[in-house]
N, C-alpha and C positions, 0 to 999 in steps of 0.2 A: 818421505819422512813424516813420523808423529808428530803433533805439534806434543810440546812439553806440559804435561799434568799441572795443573795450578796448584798451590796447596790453602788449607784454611789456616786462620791463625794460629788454631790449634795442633796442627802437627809434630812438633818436636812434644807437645804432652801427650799426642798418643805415641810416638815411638816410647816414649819416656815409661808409657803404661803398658810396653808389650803389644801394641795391638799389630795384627798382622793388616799392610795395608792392602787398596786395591784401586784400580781404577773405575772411578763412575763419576758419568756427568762432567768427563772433560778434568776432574778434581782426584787427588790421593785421599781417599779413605779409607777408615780401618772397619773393614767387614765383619772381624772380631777381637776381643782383648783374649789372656790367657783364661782366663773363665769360661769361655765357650759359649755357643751360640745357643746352647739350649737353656744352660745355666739363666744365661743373661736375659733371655727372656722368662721364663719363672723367675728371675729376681725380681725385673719390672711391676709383673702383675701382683706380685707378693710385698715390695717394698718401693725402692723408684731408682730407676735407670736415669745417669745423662746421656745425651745424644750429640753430637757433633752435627749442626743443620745449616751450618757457615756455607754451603755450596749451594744455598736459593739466595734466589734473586729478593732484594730487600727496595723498596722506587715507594718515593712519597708524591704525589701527586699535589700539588699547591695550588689553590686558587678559588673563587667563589665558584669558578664553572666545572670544578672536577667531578661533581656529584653527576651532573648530568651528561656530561661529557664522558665518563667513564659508564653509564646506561647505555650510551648508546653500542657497546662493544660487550655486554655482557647481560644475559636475561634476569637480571638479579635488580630489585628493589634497593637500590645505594642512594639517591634521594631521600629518603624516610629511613635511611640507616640510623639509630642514636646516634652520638658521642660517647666514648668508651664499650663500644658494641665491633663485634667485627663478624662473618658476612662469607660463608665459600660462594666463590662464584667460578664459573665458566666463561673463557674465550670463543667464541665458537665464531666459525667462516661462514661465507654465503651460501654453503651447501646446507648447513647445520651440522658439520663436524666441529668437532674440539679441540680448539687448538692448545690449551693448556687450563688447567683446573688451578684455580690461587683461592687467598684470603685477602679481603681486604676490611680494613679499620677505621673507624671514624674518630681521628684523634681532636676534632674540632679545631675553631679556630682556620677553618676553609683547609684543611690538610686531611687526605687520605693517606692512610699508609697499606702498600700490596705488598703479597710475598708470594712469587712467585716459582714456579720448580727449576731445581738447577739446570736439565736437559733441553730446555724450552728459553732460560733467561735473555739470553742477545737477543732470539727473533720477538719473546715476548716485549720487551724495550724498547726497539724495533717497533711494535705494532702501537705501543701506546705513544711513540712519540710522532709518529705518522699523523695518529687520526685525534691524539689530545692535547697535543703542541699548540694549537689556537686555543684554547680554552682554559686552560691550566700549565704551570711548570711541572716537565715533568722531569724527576731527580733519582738518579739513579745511587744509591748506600754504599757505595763501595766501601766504607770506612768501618764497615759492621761486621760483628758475626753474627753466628743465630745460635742457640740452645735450648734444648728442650730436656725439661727434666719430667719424667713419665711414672705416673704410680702411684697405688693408696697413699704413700707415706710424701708424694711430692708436698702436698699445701703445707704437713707441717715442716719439713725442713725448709722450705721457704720463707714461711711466717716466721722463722730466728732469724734471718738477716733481714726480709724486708716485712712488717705483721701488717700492713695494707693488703700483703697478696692473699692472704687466708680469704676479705671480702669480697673479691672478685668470683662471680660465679661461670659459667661454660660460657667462652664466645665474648665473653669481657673483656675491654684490655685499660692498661691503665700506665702512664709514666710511675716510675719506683725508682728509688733507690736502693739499690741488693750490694748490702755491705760496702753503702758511701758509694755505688757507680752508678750511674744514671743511664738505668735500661727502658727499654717497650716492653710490658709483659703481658700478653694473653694467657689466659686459661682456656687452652685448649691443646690440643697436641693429634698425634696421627696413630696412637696402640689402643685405642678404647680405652682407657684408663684415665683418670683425672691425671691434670697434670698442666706445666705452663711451657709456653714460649717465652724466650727470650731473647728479647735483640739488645747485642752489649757492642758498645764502641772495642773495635779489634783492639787495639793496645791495650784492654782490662780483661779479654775474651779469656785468656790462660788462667790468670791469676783467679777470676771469678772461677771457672772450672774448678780449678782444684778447692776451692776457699767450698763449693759445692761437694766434691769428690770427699773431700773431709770429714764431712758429714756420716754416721754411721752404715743411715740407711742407703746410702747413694754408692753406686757401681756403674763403669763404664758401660757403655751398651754400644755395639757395632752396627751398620746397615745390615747383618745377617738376621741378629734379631727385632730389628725394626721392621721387618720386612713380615716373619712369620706372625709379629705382635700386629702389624696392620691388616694381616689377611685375615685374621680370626675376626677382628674387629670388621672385616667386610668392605674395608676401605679401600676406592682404588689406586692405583698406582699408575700414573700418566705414563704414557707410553707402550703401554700392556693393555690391562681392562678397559681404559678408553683412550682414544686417538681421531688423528681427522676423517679418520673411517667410524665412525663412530657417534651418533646424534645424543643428544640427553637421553632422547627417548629409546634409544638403543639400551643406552649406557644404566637403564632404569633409574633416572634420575632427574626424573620430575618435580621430585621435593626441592628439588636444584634452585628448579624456576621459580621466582617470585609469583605470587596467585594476581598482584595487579600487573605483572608481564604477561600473563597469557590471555590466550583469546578472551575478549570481555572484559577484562581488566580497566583500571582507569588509565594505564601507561604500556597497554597490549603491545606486542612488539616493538616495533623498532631499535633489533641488533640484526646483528648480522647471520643469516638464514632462519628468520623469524617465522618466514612462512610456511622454510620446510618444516619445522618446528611444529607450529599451530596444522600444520597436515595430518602431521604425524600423532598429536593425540586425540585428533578426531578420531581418524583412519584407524591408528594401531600403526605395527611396526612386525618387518619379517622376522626379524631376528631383536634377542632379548638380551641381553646380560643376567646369568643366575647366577647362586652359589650351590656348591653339591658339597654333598659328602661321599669319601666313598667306602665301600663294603665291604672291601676285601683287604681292606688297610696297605693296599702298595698304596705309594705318593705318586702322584697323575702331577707333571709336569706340565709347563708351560708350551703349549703349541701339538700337542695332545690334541686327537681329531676323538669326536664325540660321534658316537651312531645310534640309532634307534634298537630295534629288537630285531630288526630285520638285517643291522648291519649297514643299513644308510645312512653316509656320513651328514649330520647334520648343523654339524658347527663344531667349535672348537676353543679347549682351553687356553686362558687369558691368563691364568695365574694358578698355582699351586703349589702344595707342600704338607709339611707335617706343622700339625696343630698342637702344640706341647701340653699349652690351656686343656683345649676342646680333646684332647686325648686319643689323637688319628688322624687322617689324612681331610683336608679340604681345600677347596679349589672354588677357582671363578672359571666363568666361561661363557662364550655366546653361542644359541641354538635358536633352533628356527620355535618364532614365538610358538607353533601350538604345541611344544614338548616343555615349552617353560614353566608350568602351575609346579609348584612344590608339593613333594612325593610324587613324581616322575623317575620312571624309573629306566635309567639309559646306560649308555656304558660308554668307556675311554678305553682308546686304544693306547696299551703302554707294550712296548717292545712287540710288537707285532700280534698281542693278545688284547680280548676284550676283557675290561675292569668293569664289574657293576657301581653305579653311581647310579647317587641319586638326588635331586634337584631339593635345596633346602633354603629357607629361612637363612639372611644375613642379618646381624652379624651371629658364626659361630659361637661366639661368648658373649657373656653380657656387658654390655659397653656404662662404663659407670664415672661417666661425666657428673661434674657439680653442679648441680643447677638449684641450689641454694634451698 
């Protein structure tokens, strides 16, 4: 027997708005409203989509020792993180796979706050209360939702209930009040596009939504088109583009790592598989993570085997689909490093036929973050 889908606060607003649901990450989400998944993503980049993000993990971290205590589990510079700055970082094992991709925030006052992915949340909980339980409380959000409102037009529908969020710029975050509730909101979100998180105590989660949805420019937005908005944007999606098979440096995500984490640095390793880490960008890596585009405009599917010229499979699609934006198909995928330089020219196997592709520059569109 299945265990039973959890649902967010917001469910009875998305049946209320038509959205057809689905199962992910254990939770009932609506993949789309009646607008459609193409719609809704051309709304986003043209005006600003809500998002339903209630299914990640929300854990505040307490204590004078979180800063360093959370270093030691993640390659990321969190001791010299500001206050009202927040910080993606990487879980990664003794091997130097990944064990889940989060943000975390310096709300000051000895308090971090992480948000971590829904498919990963109990083991990630699990993993910080293992190794950060001596050093800090760690507190798990049950009592929250999450929302993310995405697109040119987010800052200003924002700025009429809360005009503090207009000054927030990319990666900022700050306590607000959005129409008298008392949320977390970063500026930052997961479609390239400006835009904010927000974390709302669940009993306000609906009411805010819709008090948002009211708004002219604001339209439902499903996990379908969150999905095509983040792959243009080049973003990965945990569980696909990287996993525990999967290193930073695999994952082409070296900008990941803090510059005083790695070799030579003044706080050089010590996380977990640090050394395969610091091998690996001495060495180099067999295999790359790229993005392509493809030629022939079919959509190259996820799990799609990549060959050379000759027909040698050489890795294999991570992620793909139609790009509404970028106007054709694009994809992620991993190939063995010496076919990874962009304009490479390789092919995907889709229905038992070779697709030309060709290895490109991420992000396919331009990602247009606030950064003041």
């Amino acid at each position: 027997m299945n265990a039973p889908l959890n649902r967010t606060p917001l469910y009875d607003l998305h049946i209320k708005l038509g959205a057809k649901m689905v199962p992910f990450a254990g939770y009932e989400m609506p993949v789309q409203y009646p607008l459609g998944v193409l719609k809704e993503h051309q709304h986003t980049r043209a005006q600003a989509g809500l998002f339903d993000v209630s299914h990640m993990g929300q854990v505040k971290l307490i204590g004078k020792g979180a800063a360093a205590a959370l270093e030691t589990l993640v390659p990321v510079d969190i001791q010299d993180l500001p206050v009202g700055m927040q910080r993606y970082a990487l879980f990664t094992a003794d091997d130097g796979g990944i064990l889940d991709d989060l943000m975390v925030s310096n709300f000051g006052n000895d308090e971090l706050y992480v948000v971590v992915n829904a498919a990963c949340k109990e083991q990630d909980i699990a993993h910080m209360r293992r190794h950060l339980s001596a050093h800090c409380e760690v507190v798990e959000l049950t009592d929250r939702a999450l929302l993310a409102l995405q697109g040119p037009a987010a800052a200003t529908v924002l700025a009429r209930l809360a005009p503090a969020a207009a000054e927030l710029t990319f990666m900022q975050n700050a306590q607000l009040e959005i129409d008298g509730i008392a949320c977390y909101v970063s500026r930052s979100g997961y479609t390239g596009e400006d835009g904010y998180e927000i974390s709302v105590p669940a009993a306000q989660a609906a009411s805010l939504a819709e008090r948002l949805l009211a708004e002219p420019e604001v339209e439902a937005i499903g996990l379908g088109a969150r999905d095509s908005l983040r792959l243009e944007a080049g973003l990965c999606l945990y569980g696909h583009d990287i996993d525990t098979g999967t290193t930073p440096i695999e994952g082409s995500l070296l900008w990941a790592i803090s510059k005083n984490r790695r070799p030579g640095g003044e706080r050089a390793g010590g996380y977990p598989g640090a050394d395969v880490v610091a091998r690996q960008i001495a060495d180099g890596v067999a295999k790359k993570r790229i993005g392509f585009i493809v030629k022939d405009k079919v959509p190259v599917r996820e799990g799609a085997e990549i060959t050379d010229a000759d027909g040698t499979v050489i890795g294999k699609v991570s992620s793909g689909g139609f790009g509404p934006s970028f106007g054709g198909p694009v994809g992620m995928g991993y190939v063995a490093s010496a076919h990874a330089a962009v304009g490479t020219a390789l092919y995907a196997i889709v229905r038992g036929k070779p697709v030309v592709i060709e290895v490109a520059k991420t992000p396919f569109v331009p990602q247009r973050y606030y950064r003041g």
